[in-house]
N, C-alpha and C positions, 0 to 999 in steps of 0.2 A: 572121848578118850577111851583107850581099849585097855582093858585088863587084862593081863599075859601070866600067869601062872604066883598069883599073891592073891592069896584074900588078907592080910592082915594090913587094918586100916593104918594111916600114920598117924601118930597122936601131937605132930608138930606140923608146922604149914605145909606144905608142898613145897619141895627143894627141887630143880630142874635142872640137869645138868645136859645142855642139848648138843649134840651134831649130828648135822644132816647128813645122812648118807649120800658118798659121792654119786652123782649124777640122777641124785635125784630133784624133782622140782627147787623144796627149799635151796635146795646148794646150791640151786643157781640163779635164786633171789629171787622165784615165784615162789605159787603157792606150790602147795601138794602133803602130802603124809611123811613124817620121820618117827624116828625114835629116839626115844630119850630117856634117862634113868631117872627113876623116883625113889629117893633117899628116904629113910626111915629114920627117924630117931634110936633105933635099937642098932642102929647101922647096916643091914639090910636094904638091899636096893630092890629094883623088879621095873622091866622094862616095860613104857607104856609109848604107845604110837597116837602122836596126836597130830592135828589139822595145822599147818601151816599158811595161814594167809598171805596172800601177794601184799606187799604193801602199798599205800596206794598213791599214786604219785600225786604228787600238786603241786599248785602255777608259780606259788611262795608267796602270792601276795594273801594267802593268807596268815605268814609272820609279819606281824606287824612293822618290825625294823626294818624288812623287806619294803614292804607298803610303802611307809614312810621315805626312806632313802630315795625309792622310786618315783615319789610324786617330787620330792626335793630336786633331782636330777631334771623331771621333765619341765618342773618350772625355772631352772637355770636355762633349758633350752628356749622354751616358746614365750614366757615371760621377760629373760632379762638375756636375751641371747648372747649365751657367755657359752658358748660350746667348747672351749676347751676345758673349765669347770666342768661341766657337765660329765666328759669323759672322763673325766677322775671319780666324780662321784660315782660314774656308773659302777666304773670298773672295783670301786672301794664295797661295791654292794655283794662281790664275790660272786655272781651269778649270771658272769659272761655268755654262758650260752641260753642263756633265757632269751626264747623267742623278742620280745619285749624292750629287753638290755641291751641286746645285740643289733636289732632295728633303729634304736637309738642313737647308739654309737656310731654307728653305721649315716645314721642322717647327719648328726654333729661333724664326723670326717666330709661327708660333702658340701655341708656348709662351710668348712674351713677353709675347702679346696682340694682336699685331699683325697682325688677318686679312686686312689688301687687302695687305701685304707677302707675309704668306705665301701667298696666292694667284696674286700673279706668281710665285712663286719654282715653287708645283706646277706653275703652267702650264706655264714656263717648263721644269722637268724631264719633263714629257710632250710639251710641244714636240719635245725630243731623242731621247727614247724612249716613244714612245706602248703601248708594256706594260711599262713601268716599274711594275711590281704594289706594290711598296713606295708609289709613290706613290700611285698610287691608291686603298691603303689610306689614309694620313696623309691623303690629301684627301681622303676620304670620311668621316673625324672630324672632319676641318674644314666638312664641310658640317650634319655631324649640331649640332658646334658651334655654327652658325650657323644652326640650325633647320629646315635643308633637307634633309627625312625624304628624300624622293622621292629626290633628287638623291644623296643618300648609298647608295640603295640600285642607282640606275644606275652608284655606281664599283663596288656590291658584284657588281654583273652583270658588269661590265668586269673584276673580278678572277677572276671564276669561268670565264669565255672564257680567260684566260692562263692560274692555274696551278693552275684546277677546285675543288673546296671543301674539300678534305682541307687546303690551303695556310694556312698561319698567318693569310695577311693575311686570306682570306677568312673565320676563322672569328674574328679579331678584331672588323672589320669586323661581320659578322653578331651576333655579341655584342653589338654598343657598338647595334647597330641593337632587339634588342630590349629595351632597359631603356628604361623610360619615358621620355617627353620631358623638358627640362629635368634629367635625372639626371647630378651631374659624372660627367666621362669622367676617368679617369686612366690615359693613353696618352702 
């Protein structure tokens, strides 16, 4: 914190009254330096420029209700395969574009049947995180599903850039890619 033309200390906590200056970092939800007034108990203010930190994003699963809703969600899918539950809970978690939420949703619409749904819902999870390797796994069964050899073997190439071929998805994926066409998937 910088002092700008005050030396007299405040004899009550520190009162901040901030705004960022237009175009500067804070203002636009990074970090960077602002200015802000320091209120005095005598009432007397005096301008001090302090540090703004970026804040710092995160995945959510470290809110708990987060956590929780999301394991509740993944066990209506892969435990009691009720995928249309499932997409209620997800969507009740408020956190549609979560790479995670939206791969989900995203598999549950393809398990129902419903591919131009579940094809927003991948894009929409790669939209967030574009090496989301889970997805690009599930959406490259949704392509083999859909007949699109080729296309399925470009997410297989997109999995093998992320997390190389020894990784589940890729050798899922590669699997599902050599059984013949038309052969059910059970994924």
């Amino acid at each position: 914190m910088t002092d700008q033309n005050e030396t007299t200390k405040p004899t009550k906590p520190l009162t901040l009254s901030t705004t960022a200056r237009s175009g500067s970092a804070a203002a636009k939800g990074g970090g960077g330096e602002t200015q802000v007034r320091q209120k005095f108990s005598h009432g007397r203010t005096r301008a001090v420029t302090v540090e703004v930190k970026k804040p710092v994003k995160q995945s959510g699963f470290e809110d708990p209700a987060f956590r929780d809703g999301y394991r509740a969600a993944y066990a209506t899918i892969y435990e009691r395969n009720d995928y249309a539950a499932a997409i209620d809970q997800l969507h009740a978690l408020g956190r549609d574009d979560h790479p995670d939420v939206a791969n989900l949703i995203g598999y549950s619409y393809r398990k129902l049947g419903d591919y131009k749904q579940s094809q927003v819902w991948y894009e929409r999870a790669l939209k967030a995180d574009p090496n989301h390797v889970l997805t690009w796994n599930y959406y490259g069964l949704w392509q083999i599903e859909q007949g699109n050899r080729d296309q399925a073997q470009y997410h297989l190439q997109r999995i093998a850039e992320i997390c190389g071929t020894d990784c589940e998805e890729y050798r899922t994926l590669a699997a599902a890619l050599e059984k013949p066409p038309g052969t059910n998937l059970v994924y």
